[in-house]
N, C-alpha and C positions, 0 to 999 in steps of 0.2 A: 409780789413785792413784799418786805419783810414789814409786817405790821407794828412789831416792839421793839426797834430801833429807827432814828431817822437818821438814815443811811446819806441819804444826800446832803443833809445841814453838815454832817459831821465831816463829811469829804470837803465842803467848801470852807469852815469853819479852819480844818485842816490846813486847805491851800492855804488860805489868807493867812495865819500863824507860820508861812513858809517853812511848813516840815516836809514839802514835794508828796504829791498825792495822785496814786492811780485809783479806779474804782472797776473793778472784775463784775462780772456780769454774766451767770449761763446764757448760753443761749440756747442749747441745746442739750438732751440728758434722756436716759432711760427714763421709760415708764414708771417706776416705783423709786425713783429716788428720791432720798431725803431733801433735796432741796429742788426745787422746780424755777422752770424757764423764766428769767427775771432776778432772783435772788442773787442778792449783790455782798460781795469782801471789800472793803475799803484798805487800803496797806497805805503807809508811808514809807519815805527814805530809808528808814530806821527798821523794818518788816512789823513796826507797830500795825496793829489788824481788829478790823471788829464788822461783823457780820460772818457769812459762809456762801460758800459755792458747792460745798459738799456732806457728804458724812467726815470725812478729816482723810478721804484718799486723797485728794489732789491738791489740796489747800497747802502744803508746802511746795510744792513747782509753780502754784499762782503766784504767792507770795514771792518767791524769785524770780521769775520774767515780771511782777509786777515792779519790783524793783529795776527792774532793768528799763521797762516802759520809763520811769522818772526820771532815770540817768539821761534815755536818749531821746524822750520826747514820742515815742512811734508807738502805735499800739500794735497788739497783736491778739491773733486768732488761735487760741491752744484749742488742740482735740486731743483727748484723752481717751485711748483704749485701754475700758475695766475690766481686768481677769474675773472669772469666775469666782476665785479667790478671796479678789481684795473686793469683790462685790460682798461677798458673804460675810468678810470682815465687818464691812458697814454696814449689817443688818439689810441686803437686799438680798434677794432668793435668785439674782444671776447676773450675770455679767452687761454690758453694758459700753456706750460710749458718750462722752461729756465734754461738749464744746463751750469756750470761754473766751469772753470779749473782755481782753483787758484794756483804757484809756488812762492814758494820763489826765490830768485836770492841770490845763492851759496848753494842752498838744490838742488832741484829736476830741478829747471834750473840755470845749471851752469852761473860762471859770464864768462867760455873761450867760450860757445854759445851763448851766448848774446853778445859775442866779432867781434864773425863771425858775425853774424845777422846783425849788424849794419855794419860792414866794405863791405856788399854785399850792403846792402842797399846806401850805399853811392856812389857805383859806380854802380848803377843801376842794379843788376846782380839779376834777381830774384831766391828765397830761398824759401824753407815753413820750420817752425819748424814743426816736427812732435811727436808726444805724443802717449803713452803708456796711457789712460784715468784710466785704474786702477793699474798703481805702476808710479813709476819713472824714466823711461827711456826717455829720450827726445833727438833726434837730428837733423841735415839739412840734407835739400835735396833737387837737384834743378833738372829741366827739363833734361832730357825726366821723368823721375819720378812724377808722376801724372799728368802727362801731360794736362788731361784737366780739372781738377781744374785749373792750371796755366791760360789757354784758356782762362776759363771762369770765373776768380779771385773768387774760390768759395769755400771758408773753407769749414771744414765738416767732420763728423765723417764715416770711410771709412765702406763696407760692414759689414763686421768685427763687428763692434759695439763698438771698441773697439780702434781701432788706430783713432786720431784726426789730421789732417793736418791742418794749419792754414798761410797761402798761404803772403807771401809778395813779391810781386809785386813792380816794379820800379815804380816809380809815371806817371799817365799818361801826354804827352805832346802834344801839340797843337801847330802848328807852321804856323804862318800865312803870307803871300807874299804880302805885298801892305797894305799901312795904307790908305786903302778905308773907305764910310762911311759906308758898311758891315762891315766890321773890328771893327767899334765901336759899335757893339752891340755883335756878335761874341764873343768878348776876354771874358768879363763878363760873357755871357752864358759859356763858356767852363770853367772858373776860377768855376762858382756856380755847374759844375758837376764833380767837381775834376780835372782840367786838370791846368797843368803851363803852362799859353799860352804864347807864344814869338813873336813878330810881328818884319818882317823883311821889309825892304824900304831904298835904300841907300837916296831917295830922301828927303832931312831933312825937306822939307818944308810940306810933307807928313805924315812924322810919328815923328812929335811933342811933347811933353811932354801936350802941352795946348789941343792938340786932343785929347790924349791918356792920360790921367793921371794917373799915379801910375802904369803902364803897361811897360813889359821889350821889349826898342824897339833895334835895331840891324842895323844899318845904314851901312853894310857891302851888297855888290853886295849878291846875295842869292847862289852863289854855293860856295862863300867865307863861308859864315852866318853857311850854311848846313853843309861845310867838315868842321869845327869848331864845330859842336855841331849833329854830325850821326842822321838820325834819325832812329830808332830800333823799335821792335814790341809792342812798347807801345806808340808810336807816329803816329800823322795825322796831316799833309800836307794840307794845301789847297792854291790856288794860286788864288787872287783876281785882277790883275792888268791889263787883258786885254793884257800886253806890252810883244811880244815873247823874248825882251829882258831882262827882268824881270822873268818872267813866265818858260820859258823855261830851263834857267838853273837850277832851282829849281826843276822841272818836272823832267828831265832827272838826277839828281841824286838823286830824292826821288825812282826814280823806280830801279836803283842797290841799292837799301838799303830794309831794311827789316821794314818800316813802313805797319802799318796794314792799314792805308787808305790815300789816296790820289783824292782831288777833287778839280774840276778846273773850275772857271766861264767862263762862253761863253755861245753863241749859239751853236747850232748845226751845225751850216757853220763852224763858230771859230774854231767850235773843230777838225769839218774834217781838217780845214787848219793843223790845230796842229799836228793832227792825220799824215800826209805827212812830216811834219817836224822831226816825231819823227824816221817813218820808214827811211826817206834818212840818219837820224843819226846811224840806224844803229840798233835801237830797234825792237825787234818782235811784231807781233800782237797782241800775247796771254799777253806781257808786258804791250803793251798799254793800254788793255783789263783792269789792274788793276787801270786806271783812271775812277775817277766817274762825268761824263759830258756830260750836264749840271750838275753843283752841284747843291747838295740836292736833298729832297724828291719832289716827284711832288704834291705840295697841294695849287699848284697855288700863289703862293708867292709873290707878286707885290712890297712892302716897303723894304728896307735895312735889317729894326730887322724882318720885315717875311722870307727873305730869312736868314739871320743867324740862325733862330727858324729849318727854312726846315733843313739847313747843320748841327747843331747842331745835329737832329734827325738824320738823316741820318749816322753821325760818329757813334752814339750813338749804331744804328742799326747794322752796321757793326762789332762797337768792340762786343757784345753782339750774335750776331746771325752771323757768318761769315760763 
């Protein structure tokens, strides 16, 4: 699902301003292609557009049967066979085929599901629409139900052949402890793999606007920061400051929360120490267990951006392969 646009406000947003609104949708695609199963093109009446379904091979035939969806209210199921060619065109190494679920919005998807869709999305609640690929049935559905699509934020047309799931997912978040100069190469990498990072530091002389620019910083103690903004299974945690007064309260409530990762710089002395702080608190081993420390991958890391490169992977690894 497209991370830096919201694709469904804009579609209903659209409807409601009655400029006739279809919203396109892969459902199917070659392996290497630039845009994966879920990735949605919004069109109006007018072939106004914003999102993609492609590298730009088929986004003009969408945009015209999308058109035509709003004329006649029907949706339809485009398959696109990609030449070797126009593959190669798009930066892919072969040829390929690319199926697309186009709906009208108040046809075949309603404008009270596209109502829901966006009010989940907005309070993080993850949904998938799901689809009937040959009539018009479409509605939500949230976890435990497909469960590991959700997992593994991964559209896709289910055994069946025939029901399409297309997975929205809370935005992922990145939440970082100490405006270190890890932290400035970190926030950037997590922003370019989709994540909204937050960097937390009561310390103002730390976490700067002239360090950090354009970055959302949080000058509130971290378990103030934290019980303020939970962090949930689409969040990671990482605690850069060294300082157990810092470090510590943000550890010990990222671990009763349901973040999927949590990592914490030190050595391996540091972390024993930490490790003793956390049991006299009160926490189990098996809890502790879900700290990752030393953080990041081991690939030998020496610079600030190698080590943000290492943890960057590392999260990446976890949410991906848990």
């Amino acid at each position: 699902m497209d991370g830096h646009e919201d694709l469904p406000q804009l579609a209903l947003d659209w409807h409601r301003a009655r400029r006739g609104v279809a919203v396109a949708t892969v459902v199917e695609t070659w392996g290497s292609a630039p845009r994966q199963a879920g990735s949605m093109l919004v069109v109006d009446r007018d072939g106004q557009m914003a999102g993609s379904v492609s590298g730009g091979c088929v986004e003009g035939a969408v945009v015209e049967e999308a058109m035509a969806a709003i004329a006649d209210g029907a949706p339809r199921l485009l398959d696109f066979g990609v030449s070797d060619e126009t593959a190669f065109a798009v930066g892919l190494a072969c040829g390929g085929r690319i199926r697309v679920l186009v709906d009208p919005v108040g046809g075949s998807l309603s404008e009270s599901l596209l109502a829901d869709l966006v009010a989940a999305r907005a309070v993080r609640r993850p949904v998938a629409v799901v689809a009937n690929i040959d009539g018009p049935g479409r509605w939500l559905t949230a976890p435990p139900d497909h469960a590991e699509r959700f997992r593994s934020d991964r559209s896709g047309v289910e055994e069946d052949g025939l029901t399409f799931v297309a997975v929205h997912n809370p935005p992922l978040r990145l939440i970082v402890i100490g405006a270190v100069h890890i932290a400035q190469f970190l926030l950037p990498m997590a922003r370019a793999c989709g994540y909204d990072p937050v960097l937390i530091d009561p310390r103002s002389a730390f976490g700067s606007a002239a360090r950090f620019p354009g970055e959302s910083i949080v000058e509130d103690w971290p378990d103030e920061a934290l019980a303020a903004r939970p962090p949930d299974s689409r969040t990671a945690v990482v605690t850069l400051t060294h300082d157990p007064k810092l470090d510590d309260p943000a550890i010990m409530a990222t671990l009763r929360s349901g973040a999927f990762y949590l990592g914490c710089l030190g050595s391996r002395r540091t972390h024993a120490k930490r490790v003793e702080r956390l049991l006299a608190a009160g926490f189990t081993e098996a809890e502790i267990g879900r700290i990752h420390a030393p953080v990041g991958l081991d690939i030998g890391a020496i610079s600030p951006a190698e080590i943000a490169v290492s943890v960057m992977a590392q999260i990446t690894a976890t949410l991906r392969r848990p």
